[in-house]
ROMARRO-43115 format. One record per residue (C-alpha): y, x, z. Coordinates in Angstrom, 1 decimal, padded with zeros to 4 digits. Last residue first. Layout:
! residues N
{{Y; X; Z}}
...
END
This chain:
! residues 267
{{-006.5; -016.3; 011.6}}
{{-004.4; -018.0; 009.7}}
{{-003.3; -017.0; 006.1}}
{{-001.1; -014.6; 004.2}}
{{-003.8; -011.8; 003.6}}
{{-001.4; -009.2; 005.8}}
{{-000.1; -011.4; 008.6}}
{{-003.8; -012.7; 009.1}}
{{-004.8; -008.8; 009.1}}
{{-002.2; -009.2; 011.8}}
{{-005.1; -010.4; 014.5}}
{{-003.1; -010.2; 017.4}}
{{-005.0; -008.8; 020.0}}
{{-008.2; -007.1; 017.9}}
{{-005.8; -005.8; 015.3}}
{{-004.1; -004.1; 017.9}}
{{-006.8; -002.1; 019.0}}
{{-008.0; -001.8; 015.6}}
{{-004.7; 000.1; 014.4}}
{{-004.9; 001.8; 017.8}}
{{-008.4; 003.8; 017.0}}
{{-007.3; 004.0; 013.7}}
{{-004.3; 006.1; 015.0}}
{{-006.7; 007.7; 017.5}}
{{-009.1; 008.8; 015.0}}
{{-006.3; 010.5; 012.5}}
{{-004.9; 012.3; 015.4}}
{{-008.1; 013.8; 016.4}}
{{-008.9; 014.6; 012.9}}
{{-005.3; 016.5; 012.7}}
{{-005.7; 017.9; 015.7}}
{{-009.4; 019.5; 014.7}}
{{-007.8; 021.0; 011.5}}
{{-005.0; 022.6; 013.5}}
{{-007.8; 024.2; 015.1}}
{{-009.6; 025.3; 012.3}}
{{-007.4; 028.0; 011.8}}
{{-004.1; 028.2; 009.8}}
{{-001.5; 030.5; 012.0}}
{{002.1; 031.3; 012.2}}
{{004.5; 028.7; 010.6}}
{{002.0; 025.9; 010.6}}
{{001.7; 026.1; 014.5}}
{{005.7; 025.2; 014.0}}
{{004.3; 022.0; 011.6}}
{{001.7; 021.0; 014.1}}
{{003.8; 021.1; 017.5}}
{{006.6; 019.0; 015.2}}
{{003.4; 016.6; 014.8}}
{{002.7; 016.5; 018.0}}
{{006.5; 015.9; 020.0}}
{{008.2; 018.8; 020.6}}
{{009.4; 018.6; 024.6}}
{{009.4; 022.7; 025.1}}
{{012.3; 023.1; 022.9}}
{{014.3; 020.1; 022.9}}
{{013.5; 017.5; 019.7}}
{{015.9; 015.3; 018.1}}
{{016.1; 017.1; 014.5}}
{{012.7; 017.4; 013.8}}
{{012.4; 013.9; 015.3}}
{{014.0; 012.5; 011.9}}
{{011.9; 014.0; 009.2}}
{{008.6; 014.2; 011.1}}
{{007.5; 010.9; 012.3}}
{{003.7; 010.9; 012.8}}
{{004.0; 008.9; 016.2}}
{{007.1; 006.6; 015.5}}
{{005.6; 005.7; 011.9}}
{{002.6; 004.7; 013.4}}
{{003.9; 002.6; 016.5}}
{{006.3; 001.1; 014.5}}
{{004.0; -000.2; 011.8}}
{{001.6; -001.7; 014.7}}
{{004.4; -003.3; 016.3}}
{{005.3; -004.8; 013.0}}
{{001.6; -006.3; 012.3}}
{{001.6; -007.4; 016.3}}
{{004.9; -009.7; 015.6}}
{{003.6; -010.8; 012.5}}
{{000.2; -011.8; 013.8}}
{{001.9; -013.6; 016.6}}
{{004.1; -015.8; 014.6}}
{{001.7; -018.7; 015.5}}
{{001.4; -018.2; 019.0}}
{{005.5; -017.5; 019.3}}
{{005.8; -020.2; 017.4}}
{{004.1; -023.4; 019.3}}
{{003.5; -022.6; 023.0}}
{{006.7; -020.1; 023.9}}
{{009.1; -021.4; 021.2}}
{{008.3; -025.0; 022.0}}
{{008.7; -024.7; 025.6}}
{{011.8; -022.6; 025.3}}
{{013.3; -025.5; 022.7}}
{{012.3; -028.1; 025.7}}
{{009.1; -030.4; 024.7}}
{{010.0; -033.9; 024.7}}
{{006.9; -035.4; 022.3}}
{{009.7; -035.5; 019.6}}
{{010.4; -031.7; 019.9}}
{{006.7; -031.1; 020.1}}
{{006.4; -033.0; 016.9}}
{{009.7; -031.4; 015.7}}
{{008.3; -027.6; 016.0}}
{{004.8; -029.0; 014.4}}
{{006.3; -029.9; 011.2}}
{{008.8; -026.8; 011.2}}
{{005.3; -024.8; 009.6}}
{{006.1; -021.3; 010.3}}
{{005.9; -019.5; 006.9}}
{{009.9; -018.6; 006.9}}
{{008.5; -017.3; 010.8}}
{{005.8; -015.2; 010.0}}
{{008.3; -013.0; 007.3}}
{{011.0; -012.9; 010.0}}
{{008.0; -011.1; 012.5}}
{{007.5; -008.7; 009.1}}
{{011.1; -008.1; 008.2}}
{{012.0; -007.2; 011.8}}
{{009.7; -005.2; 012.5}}
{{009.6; -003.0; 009.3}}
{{013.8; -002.9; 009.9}}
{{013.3; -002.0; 013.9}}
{{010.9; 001.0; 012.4}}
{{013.6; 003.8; 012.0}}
{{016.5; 002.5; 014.4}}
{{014.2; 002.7; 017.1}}
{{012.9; 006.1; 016.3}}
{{016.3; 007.4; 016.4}}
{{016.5; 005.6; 020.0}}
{{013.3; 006.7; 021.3}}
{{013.9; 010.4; 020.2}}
{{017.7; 010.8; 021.4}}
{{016.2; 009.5; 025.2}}
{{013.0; 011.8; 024.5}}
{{015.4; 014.8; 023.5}}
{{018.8; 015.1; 022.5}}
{{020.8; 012.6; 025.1}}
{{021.6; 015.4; 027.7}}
{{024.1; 016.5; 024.1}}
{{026.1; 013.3; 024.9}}
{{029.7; 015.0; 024.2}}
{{030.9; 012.2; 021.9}}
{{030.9; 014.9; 018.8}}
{{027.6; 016.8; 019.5}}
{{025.5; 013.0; 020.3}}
{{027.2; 011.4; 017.0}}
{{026.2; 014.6; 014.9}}
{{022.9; 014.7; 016.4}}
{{022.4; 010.9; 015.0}}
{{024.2; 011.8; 011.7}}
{{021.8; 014.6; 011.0}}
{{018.4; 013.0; 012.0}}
{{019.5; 010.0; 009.8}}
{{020.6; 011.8; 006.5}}
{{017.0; 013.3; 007.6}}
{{015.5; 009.9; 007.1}}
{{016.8; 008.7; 003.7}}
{{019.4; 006.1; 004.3}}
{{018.2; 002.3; 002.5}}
{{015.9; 001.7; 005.2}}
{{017.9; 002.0; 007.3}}
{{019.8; -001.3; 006.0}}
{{017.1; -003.2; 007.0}}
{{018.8; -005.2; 009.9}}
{{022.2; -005.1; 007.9}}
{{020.8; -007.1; 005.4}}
{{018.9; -009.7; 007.7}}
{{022.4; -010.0; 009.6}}
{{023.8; -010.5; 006.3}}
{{021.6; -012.9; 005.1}}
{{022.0; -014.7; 008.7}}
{{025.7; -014.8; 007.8}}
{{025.7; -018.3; 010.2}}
{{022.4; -018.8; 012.6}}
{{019.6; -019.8; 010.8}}
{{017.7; -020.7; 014.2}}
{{014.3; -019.5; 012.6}}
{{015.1; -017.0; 010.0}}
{{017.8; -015.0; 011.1}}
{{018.3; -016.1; 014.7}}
{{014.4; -015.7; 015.5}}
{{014.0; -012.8; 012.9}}
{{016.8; -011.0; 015.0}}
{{015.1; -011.5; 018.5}}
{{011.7; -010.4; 017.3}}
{{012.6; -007.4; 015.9}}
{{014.5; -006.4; 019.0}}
{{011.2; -007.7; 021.2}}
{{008.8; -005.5; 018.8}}
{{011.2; -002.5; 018.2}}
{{011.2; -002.0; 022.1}}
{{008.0; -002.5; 022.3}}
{{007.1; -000.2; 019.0}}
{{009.4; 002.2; 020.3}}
{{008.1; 002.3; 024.0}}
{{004.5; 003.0; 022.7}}
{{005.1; 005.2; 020.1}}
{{007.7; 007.5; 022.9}}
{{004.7; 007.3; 025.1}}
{{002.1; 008.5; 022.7}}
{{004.1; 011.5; 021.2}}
{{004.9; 012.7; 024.9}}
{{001.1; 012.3; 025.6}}
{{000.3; 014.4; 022.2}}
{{002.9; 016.8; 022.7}}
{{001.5; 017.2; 026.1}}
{{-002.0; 017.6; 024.8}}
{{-002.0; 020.0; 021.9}}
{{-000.3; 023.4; 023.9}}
{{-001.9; 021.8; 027.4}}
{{-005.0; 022.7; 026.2}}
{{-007.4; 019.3; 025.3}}
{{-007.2; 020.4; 021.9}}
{{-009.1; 023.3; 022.4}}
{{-012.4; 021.9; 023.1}}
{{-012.2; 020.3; 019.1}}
{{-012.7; 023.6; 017.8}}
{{-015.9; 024.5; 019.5}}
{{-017.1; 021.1; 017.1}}
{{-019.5; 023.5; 014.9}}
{{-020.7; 023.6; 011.3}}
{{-023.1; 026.6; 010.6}}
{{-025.6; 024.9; 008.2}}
{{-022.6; 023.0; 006.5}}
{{-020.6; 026.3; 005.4}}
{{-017.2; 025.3; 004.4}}
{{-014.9; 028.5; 005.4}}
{{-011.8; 028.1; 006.9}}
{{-010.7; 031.6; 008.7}}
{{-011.7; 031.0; 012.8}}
{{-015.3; 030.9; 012.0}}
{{-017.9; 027.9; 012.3}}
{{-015.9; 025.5; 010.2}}
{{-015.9; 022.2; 011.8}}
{{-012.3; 021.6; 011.5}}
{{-012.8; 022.6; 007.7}}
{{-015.1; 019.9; 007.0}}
{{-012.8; 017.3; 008.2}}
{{-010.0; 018.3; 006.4}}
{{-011.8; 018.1; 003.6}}
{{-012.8; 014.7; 004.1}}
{{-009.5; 013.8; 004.4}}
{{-008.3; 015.8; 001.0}}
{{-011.5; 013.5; -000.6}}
{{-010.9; 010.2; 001.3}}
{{-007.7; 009.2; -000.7}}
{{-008.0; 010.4; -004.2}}
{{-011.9; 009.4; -004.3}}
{{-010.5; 006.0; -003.2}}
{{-007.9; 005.5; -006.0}}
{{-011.1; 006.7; -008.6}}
{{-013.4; 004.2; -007.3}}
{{-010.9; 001.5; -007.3}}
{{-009.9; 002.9; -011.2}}
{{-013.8; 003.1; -012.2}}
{{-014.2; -000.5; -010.5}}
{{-010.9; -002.2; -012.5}}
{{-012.2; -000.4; -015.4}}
{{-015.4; -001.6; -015.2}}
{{-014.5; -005.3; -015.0}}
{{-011.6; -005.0; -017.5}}
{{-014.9; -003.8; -019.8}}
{{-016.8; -006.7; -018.7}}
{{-014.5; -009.3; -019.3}}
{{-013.8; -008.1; -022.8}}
END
């Protein structure tokens, strides 16, 4: 019995992983195609493709798309942290409420949200907002909840043994928050940076709506490329982006060790 669980569990793993890597893995092949219609010949594979990408068409999306990740998932980061400090570490009054109301957008599918933040900008007269300043903020509001939860999650786990140790030793509460829990919440706090960062950078749904013409962010730049042409190129963008997101998941992994955050223990 144990043995057929056993291969089941590894035919079903196998089988989960096959449906993951294969349509990545085809991607791949087709932005080394050697003609401009996709065609999977391995002899003829070539990486002319990938020169294009640094034309300004692909790389000021991809800056602009970088910078607005980078300022959303700081911005989201100290927010997050704030409200999981008064939520689950201070247990400040209604802080159920306050945790409700910090993932509430989750709850409101992600156009509803385009629509009601251009809405807001058309009826208070702040159209100069739609753009990068309508883009941080949307974004904002998208990945604050994953945040939030995750820095809130670290603290429930903090062990309040060593806050009162430093507390009876004379340590200030800003002492013991800088030296004792901010240290120890750290994994959370990188884990929901890292989730922000993502989701800000391949956000589709909401930015659609945000975006000026001629300040489209990458992955709005794919999906209009989309509408005219299918060549390898947009293949090669897609693997580039797919590198650098792994790229920054192990950057951050590597300066606050979340993979601590994500197996429930200490790093």
């Amino acid at each position: 019995m144990n043995r057929l669980l056993s291969g089941l569990f590894w035919i079903s793993l196998c089988l989960i992983l096959a449906f993951i890597t294969l349509p990545l893995l085809v991607v791949v092949a087709a932005s080394l195609s050697p003609s401009s219609m996709v065609t999977f010949s391995p002899a003829d594979w070539t990486m002319k493709w990938y020169a294009a990408l640094w034309a300004s068409k692909w790389l000021d999306p991809f800056i602009l798309s970088v910078k607005i990740a980078v300022i959303v998932s700081l911005v989201s980061g100290v927010l997050g942290a704030l409200g999981a400090y008064a939520v689950a570490y201070e247990k400040c009054p209604g802080s159920e409420a306050i945790m409700a109301f910090l993932l509430s957008p989750l709850a409101v599918p992600q156009i509803v949200k385009g629509v009601a933040i251009v809405l807001f900008l058309s009826s208070a007269g702040l159209y100069t907002l739609l753009g990068n300043p309508g883009l941080i903020a949307g974004h904002i509001v998208l990945t604050l909840p994953f945040a939030a939860r995750m820095i809130a999650t670290s603290i429930y786990n903090f062990d309040k043994n060593l806050d009162r140790a430093a507390q009876i030793l004379g340590a200030s509460k800003w002492q013991r928050v800088r030296h004792i829990l901010l240290p120890l919440i750290k994994p959370g706090l990188f884990s929901g940076m890292t989730f922000a960062f993502i989701i800000s950078f391949n956000n589709i749904p909401l930015s659609v709506f945000l975006v000026r013409p001629g300040q489209t962010t990458l992955p709005i730049t794919v999906i209009n490329y989309m509408e005219y042409s299918l060549d390898p190129v947009l293949a090669a963008v897609n693997v580039a982006s797919l590198i650098f997101i792994l790229t920054t998941i192990f950057l951050f992994e590597k300066l606050g060790g979340f993979s601590a955050q994500i197996h429930g223990g200490s790093k």
